[in-house]
NUBALO-178233 format. One record per residue (C-alpha): x, y negated, z negated; residue number from 0; residue in one letter. Coordinates in nm, 2 decimals, always signed. Layout:
N
X	Y	Z	NUM	A
...
END
This chain:
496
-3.09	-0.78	-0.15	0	X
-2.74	-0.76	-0.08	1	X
-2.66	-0.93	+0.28	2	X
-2.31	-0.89	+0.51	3	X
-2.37	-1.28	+0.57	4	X
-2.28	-1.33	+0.19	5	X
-1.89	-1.33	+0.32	6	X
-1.75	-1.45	+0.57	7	X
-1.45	-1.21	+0.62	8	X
-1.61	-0.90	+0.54	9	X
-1.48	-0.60	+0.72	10	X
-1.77	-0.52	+0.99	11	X
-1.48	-0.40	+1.18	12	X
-1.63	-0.27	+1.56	13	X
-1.52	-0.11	+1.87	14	X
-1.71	+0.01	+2.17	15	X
-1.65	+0.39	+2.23	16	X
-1.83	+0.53	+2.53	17	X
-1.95	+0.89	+2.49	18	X
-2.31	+1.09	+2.59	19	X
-2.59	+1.00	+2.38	20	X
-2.57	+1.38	+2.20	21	X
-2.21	+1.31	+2.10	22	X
-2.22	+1.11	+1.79	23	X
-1.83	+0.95	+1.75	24	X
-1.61	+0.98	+1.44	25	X
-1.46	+0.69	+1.33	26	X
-1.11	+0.68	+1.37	27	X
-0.84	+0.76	+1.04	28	X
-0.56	+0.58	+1.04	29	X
-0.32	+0.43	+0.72	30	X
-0.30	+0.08	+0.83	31	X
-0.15	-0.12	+0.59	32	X
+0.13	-0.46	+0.48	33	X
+0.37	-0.53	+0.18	34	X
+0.26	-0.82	+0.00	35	X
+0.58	-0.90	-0.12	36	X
+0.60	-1.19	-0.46	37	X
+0.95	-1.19	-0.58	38	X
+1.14	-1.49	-0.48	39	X
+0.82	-1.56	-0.35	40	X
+0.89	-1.41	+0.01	41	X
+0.50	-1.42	+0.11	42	X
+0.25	-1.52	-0.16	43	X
+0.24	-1.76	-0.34	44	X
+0.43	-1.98	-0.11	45	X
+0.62	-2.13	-0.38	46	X
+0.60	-2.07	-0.76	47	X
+0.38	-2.32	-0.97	48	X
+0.14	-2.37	-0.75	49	X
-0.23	-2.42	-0.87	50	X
-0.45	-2.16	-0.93	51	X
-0.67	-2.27	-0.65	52	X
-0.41	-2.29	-0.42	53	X
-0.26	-1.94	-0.52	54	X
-0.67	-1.82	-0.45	55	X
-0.69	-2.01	-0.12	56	X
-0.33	-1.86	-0.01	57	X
-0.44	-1.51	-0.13	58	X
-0.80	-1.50	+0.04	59	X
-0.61	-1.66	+0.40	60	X
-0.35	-1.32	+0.38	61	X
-0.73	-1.08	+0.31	62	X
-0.90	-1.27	+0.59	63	X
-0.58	-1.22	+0.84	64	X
-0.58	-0.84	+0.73	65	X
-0.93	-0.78	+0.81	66	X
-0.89	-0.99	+1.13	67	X
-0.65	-0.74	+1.23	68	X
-0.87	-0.45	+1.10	69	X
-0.62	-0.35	+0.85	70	X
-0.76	-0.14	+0.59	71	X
-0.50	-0.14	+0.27	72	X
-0.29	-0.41	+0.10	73	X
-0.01	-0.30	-0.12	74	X
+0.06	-0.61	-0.37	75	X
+0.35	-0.64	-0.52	76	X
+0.23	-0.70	-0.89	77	X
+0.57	-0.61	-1.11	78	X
+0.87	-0.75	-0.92	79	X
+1.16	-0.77	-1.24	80	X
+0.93	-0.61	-1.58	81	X
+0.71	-0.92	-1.58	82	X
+0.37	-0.94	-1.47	83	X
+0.11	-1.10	-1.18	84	X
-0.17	-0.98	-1.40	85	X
-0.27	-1.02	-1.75	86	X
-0.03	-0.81	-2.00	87	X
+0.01	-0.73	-2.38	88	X
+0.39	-0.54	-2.23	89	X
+0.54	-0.78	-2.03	90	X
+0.52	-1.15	-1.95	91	X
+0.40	-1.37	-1.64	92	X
+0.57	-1.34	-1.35	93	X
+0.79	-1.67	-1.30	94	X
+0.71	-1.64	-0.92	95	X
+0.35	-1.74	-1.00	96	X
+0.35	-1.98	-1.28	97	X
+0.74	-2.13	-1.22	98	X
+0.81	-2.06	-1.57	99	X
+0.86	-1.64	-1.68	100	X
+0.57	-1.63	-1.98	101	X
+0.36	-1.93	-1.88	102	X
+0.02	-1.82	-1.81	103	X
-0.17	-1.94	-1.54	104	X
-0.32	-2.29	-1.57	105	X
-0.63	-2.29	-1.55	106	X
-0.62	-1.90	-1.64	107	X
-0.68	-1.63	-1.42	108	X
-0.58	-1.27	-1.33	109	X
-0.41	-1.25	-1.03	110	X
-0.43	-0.88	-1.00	111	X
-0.82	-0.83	-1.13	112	X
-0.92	-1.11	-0.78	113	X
-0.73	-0.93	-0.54	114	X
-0.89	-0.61	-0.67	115	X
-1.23	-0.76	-0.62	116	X
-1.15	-1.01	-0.33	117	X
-0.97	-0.72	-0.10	118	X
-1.25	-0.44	-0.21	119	X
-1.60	-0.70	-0.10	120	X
-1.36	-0.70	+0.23	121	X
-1.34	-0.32	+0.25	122	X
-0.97	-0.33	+0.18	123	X
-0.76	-0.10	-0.02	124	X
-0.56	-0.30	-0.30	125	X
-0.27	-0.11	-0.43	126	X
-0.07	-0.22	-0.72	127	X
+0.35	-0.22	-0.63	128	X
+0.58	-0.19	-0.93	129	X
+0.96	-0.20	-0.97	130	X
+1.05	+0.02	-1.24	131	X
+1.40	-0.06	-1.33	132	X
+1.46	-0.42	-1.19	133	X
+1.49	-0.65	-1.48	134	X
+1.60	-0.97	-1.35	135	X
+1.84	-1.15	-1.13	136	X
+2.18	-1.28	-1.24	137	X
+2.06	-1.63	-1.18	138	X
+1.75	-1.61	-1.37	139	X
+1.84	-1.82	-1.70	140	X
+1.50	-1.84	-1.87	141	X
+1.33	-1.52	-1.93	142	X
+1.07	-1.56	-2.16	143	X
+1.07	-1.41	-2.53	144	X
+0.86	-1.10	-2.44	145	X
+1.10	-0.98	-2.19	146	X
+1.33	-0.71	-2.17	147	X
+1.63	-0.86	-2.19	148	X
+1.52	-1.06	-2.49	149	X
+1.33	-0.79	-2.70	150	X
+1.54	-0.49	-2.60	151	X
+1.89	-0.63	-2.43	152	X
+2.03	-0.28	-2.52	153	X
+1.81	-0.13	-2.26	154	X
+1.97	-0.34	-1.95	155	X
+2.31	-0.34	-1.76	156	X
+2.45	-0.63	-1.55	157	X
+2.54	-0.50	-1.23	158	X
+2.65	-0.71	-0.93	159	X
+2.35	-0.96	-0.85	160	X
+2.09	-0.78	-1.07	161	X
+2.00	-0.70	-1.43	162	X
+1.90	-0.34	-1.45	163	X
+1.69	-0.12	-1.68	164	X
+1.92	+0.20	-1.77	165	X
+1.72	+0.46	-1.56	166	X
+1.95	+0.73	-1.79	167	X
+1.81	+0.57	-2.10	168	X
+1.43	+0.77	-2.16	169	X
+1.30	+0.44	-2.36	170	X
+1.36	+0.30	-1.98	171	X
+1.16	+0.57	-1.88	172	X
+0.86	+0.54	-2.10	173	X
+0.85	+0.16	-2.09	174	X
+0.84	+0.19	-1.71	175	X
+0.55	+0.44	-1.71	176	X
+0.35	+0.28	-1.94	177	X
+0.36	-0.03	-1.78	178	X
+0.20	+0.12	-1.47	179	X
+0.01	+0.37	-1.63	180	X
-0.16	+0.05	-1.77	181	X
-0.27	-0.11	-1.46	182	X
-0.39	+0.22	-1.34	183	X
-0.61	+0.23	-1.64	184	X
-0.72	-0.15	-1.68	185	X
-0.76	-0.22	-1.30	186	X
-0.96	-0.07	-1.03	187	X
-0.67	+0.02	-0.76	188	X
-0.68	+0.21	-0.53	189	X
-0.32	+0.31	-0.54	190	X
+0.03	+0.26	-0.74	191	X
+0.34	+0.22	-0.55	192	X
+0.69	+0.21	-0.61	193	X
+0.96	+0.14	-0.35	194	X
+1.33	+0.24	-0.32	195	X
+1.48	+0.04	-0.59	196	X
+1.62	+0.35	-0.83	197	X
+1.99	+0.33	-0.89	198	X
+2.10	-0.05	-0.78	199	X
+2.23	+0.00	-0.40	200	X
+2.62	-0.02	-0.46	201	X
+2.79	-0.36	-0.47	202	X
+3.12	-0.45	-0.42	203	X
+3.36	-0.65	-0.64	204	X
+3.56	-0.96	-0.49	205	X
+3.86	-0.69	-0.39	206	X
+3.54	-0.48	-0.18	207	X
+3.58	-0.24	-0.43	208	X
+3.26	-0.04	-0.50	209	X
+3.11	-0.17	-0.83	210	X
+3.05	+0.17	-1.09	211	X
+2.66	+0.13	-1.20	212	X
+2.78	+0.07	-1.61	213	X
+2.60	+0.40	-1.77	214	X
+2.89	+0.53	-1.93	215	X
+2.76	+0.49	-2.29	216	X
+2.47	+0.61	-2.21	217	X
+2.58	+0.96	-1.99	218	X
+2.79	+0.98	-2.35	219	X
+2.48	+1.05	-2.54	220	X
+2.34	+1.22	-2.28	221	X
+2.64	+1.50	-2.31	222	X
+2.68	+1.45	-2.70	223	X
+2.28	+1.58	-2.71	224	X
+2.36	+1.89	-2.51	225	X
+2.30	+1.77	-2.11	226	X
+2.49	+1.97	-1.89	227	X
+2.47	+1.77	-1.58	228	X
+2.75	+1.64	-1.34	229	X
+2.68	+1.28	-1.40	230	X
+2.60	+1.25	-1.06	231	X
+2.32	+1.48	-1.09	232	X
+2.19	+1.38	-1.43	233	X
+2.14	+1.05	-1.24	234	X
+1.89	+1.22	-0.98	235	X
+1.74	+1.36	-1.30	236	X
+1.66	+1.04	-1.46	237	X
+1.47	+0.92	-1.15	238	X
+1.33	+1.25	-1.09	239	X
+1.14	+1.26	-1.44	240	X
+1.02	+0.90	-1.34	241	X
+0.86	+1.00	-1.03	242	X
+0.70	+1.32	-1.20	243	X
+0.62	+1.11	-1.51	244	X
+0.46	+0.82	-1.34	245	X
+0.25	+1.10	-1.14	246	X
+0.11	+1.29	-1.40	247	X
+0.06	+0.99	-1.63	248	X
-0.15	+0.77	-1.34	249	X
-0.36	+1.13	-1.23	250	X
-0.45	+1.13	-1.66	251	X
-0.61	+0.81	-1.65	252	X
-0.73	+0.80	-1.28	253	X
-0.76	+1.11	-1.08	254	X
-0.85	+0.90	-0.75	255	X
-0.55	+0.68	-0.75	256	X
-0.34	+0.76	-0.50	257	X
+0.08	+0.73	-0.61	258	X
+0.30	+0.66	-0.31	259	X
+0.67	+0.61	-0.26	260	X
+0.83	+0.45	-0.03	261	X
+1.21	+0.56	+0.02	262	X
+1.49	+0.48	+0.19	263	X
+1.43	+0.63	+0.60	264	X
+1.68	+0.87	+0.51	265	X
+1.73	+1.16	+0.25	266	X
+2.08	+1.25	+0.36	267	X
+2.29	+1.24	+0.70	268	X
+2.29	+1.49	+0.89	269	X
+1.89	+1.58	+0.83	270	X
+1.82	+1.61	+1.13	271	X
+2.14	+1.70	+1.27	272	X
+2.19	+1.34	+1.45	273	X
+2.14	+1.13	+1.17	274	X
+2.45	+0.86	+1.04	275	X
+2.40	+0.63	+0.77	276	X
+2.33	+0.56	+0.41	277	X
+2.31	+0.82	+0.18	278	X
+2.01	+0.76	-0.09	279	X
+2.06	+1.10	-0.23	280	X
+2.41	+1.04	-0.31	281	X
+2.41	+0.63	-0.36	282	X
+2.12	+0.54	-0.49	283	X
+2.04	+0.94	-0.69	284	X
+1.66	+0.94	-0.49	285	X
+1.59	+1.29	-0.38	286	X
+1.27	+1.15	-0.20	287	X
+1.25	+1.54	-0.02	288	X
+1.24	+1.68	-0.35	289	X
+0.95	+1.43	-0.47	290	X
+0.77	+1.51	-0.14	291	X
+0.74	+1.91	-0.14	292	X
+0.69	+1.90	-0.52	293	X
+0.39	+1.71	-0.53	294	X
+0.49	+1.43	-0.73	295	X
+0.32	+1.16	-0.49	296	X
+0.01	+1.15	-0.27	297	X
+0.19	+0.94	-0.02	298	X
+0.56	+0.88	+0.11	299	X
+0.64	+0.59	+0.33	300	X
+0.97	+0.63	+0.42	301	X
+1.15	+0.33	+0.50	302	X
+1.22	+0.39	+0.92	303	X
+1.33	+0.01	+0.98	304	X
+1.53	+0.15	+1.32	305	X
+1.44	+0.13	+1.64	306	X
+1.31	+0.42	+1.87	307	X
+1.62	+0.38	+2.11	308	X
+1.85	+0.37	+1.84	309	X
+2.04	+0.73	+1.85	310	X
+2.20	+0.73	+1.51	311	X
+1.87	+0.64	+1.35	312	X
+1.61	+0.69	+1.57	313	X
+1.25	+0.64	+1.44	314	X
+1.11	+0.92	+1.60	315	X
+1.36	+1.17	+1.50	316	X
+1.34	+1.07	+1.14	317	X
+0.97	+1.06	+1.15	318	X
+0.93	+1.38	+1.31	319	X
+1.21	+1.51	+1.03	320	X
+1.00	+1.36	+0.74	321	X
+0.66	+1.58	+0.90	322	X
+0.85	+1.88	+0.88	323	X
+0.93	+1.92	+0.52	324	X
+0.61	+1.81	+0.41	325	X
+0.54	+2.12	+0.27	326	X
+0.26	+1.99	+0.06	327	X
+0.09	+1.84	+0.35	328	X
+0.09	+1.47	+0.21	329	X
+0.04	+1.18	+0.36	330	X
+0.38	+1.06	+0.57	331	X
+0.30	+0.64	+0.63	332	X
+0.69	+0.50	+0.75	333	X
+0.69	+0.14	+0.69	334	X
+0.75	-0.04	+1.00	335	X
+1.03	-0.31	+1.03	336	X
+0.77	-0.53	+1.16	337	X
+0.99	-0.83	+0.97	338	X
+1.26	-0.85	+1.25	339	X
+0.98	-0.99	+1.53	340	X
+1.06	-1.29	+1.35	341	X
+1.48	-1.26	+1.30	342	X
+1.70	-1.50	+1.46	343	X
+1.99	-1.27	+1.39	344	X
+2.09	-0.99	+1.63	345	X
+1.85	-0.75	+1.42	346	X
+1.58	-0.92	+1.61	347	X
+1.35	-0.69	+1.79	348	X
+1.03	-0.76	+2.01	349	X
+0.69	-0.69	+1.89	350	X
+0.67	-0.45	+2.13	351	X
+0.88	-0.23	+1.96	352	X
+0.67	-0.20	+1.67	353	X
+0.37	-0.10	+1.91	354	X
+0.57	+0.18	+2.05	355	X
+0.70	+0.27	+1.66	356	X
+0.26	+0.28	+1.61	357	X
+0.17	+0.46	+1.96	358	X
+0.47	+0.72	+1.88	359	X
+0.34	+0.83	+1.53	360	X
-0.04	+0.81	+1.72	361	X
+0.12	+1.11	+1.97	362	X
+0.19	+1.31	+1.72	363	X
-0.17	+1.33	+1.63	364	X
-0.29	+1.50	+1.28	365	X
-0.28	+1.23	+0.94	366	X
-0.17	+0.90	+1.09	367	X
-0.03	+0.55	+0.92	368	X
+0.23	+0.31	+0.91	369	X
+0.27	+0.00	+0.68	370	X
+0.41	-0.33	+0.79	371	X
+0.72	-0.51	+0.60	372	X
+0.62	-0.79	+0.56	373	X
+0.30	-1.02	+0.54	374	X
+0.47	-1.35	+0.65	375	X
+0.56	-1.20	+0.97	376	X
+0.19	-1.13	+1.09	377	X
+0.07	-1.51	+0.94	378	X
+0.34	-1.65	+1.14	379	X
+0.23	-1.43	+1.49	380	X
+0.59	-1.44	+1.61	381	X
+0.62	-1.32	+2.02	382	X
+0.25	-1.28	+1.99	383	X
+0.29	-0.98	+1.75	384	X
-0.06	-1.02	+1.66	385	X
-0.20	-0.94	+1.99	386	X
-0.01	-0.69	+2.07	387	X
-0.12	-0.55	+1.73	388	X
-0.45	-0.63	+1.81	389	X
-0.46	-0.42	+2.17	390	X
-0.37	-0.11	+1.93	391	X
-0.62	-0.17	+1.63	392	X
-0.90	-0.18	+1.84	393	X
-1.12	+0.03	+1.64	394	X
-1.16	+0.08	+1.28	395	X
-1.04	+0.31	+1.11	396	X
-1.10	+0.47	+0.79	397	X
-0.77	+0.54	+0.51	398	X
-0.72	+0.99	+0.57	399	X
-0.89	+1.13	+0.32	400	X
-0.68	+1.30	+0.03	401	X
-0.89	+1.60	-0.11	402	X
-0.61	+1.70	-0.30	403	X
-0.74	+1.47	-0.56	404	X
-1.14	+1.49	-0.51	405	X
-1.32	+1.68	-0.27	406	X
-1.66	+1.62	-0.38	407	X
-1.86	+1.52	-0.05	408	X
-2.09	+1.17	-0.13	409	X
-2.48	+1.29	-0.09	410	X
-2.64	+1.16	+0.21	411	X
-2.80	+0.80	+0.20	412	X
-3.09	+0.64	+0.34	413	X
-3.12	+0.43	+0.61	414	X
-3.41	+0.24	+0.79	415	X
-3.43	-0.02	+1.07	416	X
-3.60	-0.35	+1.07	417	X
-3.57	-0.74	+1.18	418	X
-3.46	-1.02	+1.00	419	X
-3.76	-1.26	+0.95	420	X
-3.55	-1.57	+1.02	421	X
-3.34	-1.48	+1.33	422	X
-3.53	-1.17	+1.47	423	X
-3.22	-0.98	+1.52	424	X
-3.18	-0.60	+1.43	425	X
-3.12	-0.53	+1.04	426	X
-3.05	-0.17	+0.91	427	X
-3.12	-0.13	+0.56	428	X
-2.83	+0.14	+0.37	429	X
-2.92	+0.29	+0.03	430	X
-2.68	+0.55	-0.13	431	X
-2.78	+0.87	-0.24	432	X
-2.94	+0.86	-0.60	433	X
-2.70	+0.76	-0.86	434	X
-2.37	+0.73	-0.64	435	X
-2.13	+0.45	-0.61	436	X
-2.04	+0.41	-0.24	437	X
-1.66	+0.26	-0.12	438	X
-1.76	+0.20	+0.28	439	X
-2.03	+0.29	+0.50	440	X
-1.94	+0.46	+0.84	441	X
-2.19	+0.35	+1.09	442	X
-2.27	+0.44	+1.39	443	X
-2.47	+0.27	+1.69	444	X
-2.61	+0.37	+2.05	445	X
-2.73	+0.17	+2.31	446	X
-2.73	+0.28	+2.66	447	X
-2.51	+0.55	+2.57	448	X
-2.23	+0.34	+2.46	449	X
-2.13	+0.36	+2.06	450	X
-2.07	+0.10	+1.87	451	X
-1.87	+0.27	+1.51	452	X
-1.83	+0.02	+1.26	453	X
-1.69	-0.02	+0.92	454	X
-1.86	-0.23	+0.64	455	X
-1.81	-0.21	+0.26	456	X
-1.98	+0.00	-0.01	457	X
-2.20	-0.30	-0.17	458	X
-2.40	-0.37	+0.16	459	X
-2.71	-0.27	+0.12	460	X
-2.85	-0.48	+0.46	461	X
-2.67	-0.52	+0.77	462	X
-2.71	-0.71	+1.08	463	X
-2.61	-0.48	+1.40	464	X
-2.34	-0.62	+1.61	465	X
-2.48	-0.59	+1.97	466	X
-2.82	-0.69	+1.91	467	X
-3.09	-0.40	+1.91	468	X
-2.99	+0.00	+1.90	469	X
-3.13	+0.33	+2.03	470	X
-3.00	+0.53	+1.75	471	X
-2.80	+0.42	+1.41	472	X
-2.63	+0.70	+1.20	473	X
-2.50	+0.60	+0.87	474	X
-2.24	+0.81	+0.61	475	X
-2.12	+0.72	+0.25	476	X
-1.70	+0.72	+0.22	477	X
-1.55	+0.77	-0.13	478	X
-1.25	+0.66	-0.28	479	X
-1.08	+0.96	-0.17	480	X
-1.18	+0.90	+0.19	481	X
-1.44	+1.18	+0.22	482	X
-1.77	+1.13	+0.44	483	X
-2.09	+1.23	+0.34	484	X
-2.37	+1.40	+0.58	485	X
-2.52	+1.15	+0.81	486	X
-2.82	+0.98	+0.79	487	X
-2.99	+0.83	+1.11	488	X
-3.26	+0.67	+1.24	489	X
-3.39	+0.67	+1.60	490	X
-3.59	+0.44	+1.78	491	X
-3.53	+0.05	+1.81	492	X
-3.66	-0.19	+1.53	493	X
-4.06	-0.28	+1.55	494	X
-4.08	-0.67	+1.60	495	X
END
């Protein structure tokens, strides 16, 4: 019989809600995720060529803190320059876990396939974060055989501090997607991710001249094939059939995994009317509204890395921008700059200011989430950013559902109380509906009319209540795509 003592750090996430005995609570829905960012090794591992045991007891520490928080989604970084933090026949080991680009892991394992399994017996989401056109950095001097620049240099451009896949180039393209599409087939994630690396942001030259991204050759053949485009929009085209690709060709292989982008904070100055700054659509060719209201993701995060006060780019302006051209109605997560608690710099803000960032999405009601950039920041607790954190997460919450990709509702399970022989405390037994897999279990519990809602993952089977004995329990299934089945309950407190 499956037991929540087993682990340690399982999510039995709990809050007290007070409500009349006939009101049975929902459990709150809320997005509430970090980056787990590997290249240069900015949170995990700590430093490449570590041991694998190490690299496990570093990974399991950055789980235990998320479900200490009651996070519910992890987004690792598993593709950071077309190399690999899981096992690949496409692309070689990522020289940020093994030291060396192409050494595998000594003694072996999959990165990828334990944070799958490690983050899901916690009740955490694990989705999979790609780069699609980085290549490498200028430095790097030993990519292995099996990388792009070795098998296919044609296929790359040096451009300031970077080597970068040709996003004009379709081979880019289709390489790029099947990398992905790959994971989404071999692993079970819950999502794929790509951030705002497209086009290179612009460098400058020693003069402070802005570098020109070296496509020439390749808008050429574009044009000598019978492309109309102004270059600058056969650019947006490129990444535009990347994000559509990528959609499509993830949805063919797994219909539940959820593809989210996470853009630059702003399409284009001047939307809304206040807005100053960096232009994505016109630097970096991402026309992230475009992706949004044609379907092509089931999340955007939007990159709102200002401050509320901050008139020029104020995080409730842009936020409330984002909401109204979702004319899709999908998810809107902003990623939080929750990275400048810990600044020395002038960018420094307090951790208050991300609480504010998280209470002004909350007022807005209707499909809420926010991720944090970056995990080092909340292992380090800078200005007590943790607590504060903590006085807002203190419920659980469940990931919003998105019925766009499966609506079917989870059949009702069965639930029964009883005592555990050794300890005499309150068990409730959870068995799901006749031939189902189940991803969390909802629960509910009453005493005294004060609810107790918890949130425990899918392979319990036998749980001990926190709280001690109950009046009522109610109990539903929650699927991959968030939905909740009918509840079962029991009344009545366990017979000793």
């Amino acid at each position: 019989m499956h037991s929540s003592k087993l682990i340690i750090a399982v999510v039995a996430c709990s809050a007290l809600t007070t409500l009349a005995p006939a009101q049975t609570p929902s459990i709150d829905r809320e997005f509430r995720a970090i980056w787990l960012t590997t290249v240069g090794n900015t949170d995990w591992p700590s430093r490449p060529g570590l041991s694998t045991w190490d690299q496990q007891r570093e990974l399991l520490t950055i789980l235990d803190r998320a479900v200490a928080l009651k996070l519910n989604a992890v987004i690792l970084q598993v593709r950071p320059g077309a190399d690999a933090f899981f096992a690949s026949t496409l692309e070689p080991w990522s020289v940020y876990l093994t030291g060396r680009q192409g050494r595998a892991p000594d003694p072996p394992w999959d990165p990828l396939a334990f944070a799958v399994e490690q983050a899901h017996k916690r009740g955490l989401e694990l989705h999979a974060w790609f780069n699609p056109y980085r290549a490498a950095y200028t430095r790097d001097t030993l990519n292995a055989r099996t990388h792009i620049t070795q098998t296919n240099p044609s296929l790359v451009r040096t451009y300031g501090h970077f080597v970068w896949m040709d996003p004009g180039d379709p081979e880019v393209r289709r390489r790029s997607v099947r990398a992905i599409v790959d994971v989404a087939k071999r692993y079970d994630i819950d999502g794929v991710h790509i951030d705002d690396y497209f086009y290179p942001y612009p460098e400058n030259d020693s003069s402070g001249k802005k570098i020109e991204f070296p496509d020439s050759a390749t808008y050429a053949r574009y044009l000598a094939s019978g492309g109309k485009l102004a270059k600058d929009d056969w650019r947006r085209s490129n990444v535009d059939k990347l994000v559509e690709d990528l959609y499509k060709g993830v949805h063919a292989v797994r219909p539940i995994v959820r593809v989210g982008v996470s853009p630059f904070g702003i399409w284009r100055p001047g939307n809304p009317s206040t807005i100053k700054g960096f232009d994505a659509y016109d630097q970096i060719y991402a026309d992230s509204k475009k992706w949004l209201q044609n379907g092509w993701l089931d999340y955007l995060a939007p990159q709102l890395y200002w401050p509320i006060a901050r008139p020029d780019q104020s995080f409730p302006v842009l936020y409330d921008w984002w909401l109204s051209v979702n004319t899709k109605h999908r998810h809107i997560w902003p990623g939080l700059a929750t990275y400048r608690v810990a600044e020395s710099s002038q960018r420094r803000i307090p951790a208050q200011e991300i609480v504010d960032e998280i209470d002004t999405t909350r007022a807005r009601g209707g499909d809420l989430g926010h991720i944090h950039f970056n995990t080092s920041v909340l292992m380090k607790n800078p200005d007590s950013l943790d607590e504060k954190l903590s006085s807002r997460y203190t419920r659980p919450a469940l990931v919003p559902a998105s019925p766009w990709l499966d609506a079917k509702v989870p059949g009702r399970p069965t639930i029964s109380f009883d005592r555990d022989a050794a300890t005499n405390e309150a068990l409730v037994h959870i068995a799901p509906a006749k031939g189902e897999t189940v991803w969390l279990w909802a629960m509910r519990s009453l005493r005294a009319g004060v609810w107790t809602n918890e949130v425990l993952p899918g392979w319990l089977r036998s749980h001990q209540l926190i709280g001690g004995d109950a009046d009522s329990v109610t109990v539903a299934a929650v699927s991959r795509t968030g939905i909740e089945s009918p509840a079962a309950s029991v009344k009545g407190r366990p017979k000793d």
